[in-house]
N, C-alpha and C positions, 0 to 999 in steps of 0.2 A: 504494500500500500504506500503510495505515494502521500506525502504529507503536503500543507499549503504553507510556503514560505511568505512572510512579511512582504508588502510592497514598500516602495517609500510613502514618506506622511505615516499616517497615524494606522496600525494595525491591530487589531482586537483578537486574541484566543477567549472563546467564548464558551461556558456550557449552561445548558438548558437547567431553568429555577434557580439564577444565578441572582440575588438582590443587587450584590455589587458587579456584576455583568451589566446588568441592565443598567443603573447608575450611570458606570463609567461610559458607557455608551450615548446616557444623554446629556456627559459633560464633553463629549467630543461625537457630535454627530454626523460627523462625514468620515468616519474611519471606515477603514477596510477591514469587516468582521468578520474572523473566521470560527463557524461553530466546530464543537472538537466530539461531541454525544460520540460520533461513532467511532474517533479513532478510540475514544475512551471505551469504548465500550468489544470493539473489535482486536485493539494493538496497543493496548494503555502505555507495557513498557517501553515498546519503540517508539510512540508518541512522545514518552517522556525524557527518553532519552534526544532525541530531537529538538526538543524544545530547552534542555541543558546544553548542545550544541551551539543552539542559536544566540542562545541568551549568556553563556559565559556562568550560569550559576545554576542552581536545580530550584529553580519555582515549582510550587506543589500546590500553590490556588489559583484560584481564577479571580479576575484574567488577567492574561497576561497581556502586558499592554506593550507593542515595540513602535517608537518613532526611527523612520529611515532605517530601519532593518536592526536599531540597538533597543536591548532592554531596556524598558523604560521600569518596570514594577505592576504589581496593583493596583488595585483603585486609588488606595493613599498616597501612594509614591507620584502616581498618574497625577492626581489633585493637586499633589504641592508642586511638583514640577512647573504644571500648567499655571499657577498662582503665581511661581516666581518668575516665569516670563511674562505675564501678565503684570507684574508690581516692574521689571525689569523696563518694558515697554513703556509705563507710566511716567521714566524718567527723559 
């Protein structure tokens, strides 16, 4: 099974009944979302191993969020990122 790599701009790993999935999703709503149900559910290890490839670390929640193909984090990580470019901008 082939996996879905990040594009550039804003990339979503996403799974289904996710509160902070859907959140993060309508703090940046023009990402490119990738739902993961079946590799989790089909290939969890290879999935996760993939996604520790991509990202440089072993994330284990959702979602996982990458700006231009880097890890960005979680929701949290996602939130302040976007907040200190947004206070960044301000100046």
């Amino acid at each position: 099974m082939r996996f879905t790599t990040p594009k550039d701009g804003y990339s979503i790993y996403t799974k289904s009944n996710c509160k902070y999935c859907t959140t993060v999703k309508e703090l940046i709503p023009n990402a490119y979302i990738i739902p993961t149900d079946q590799y989790l559910d089909t290939n969890r290890d290879n999935f996760l191993k993939f996604v520790d490839q991509l990202s440089g670390q072993t994330p284990r929640t959702f979602p996982m969020v990458f700006l231009n193909k880097r890890f960005i984090g979680g929701y949290a990580e996602t939130k302040d990122y976007i907040e200190k470019l947004e206070a960044f901008a301000d100046f």
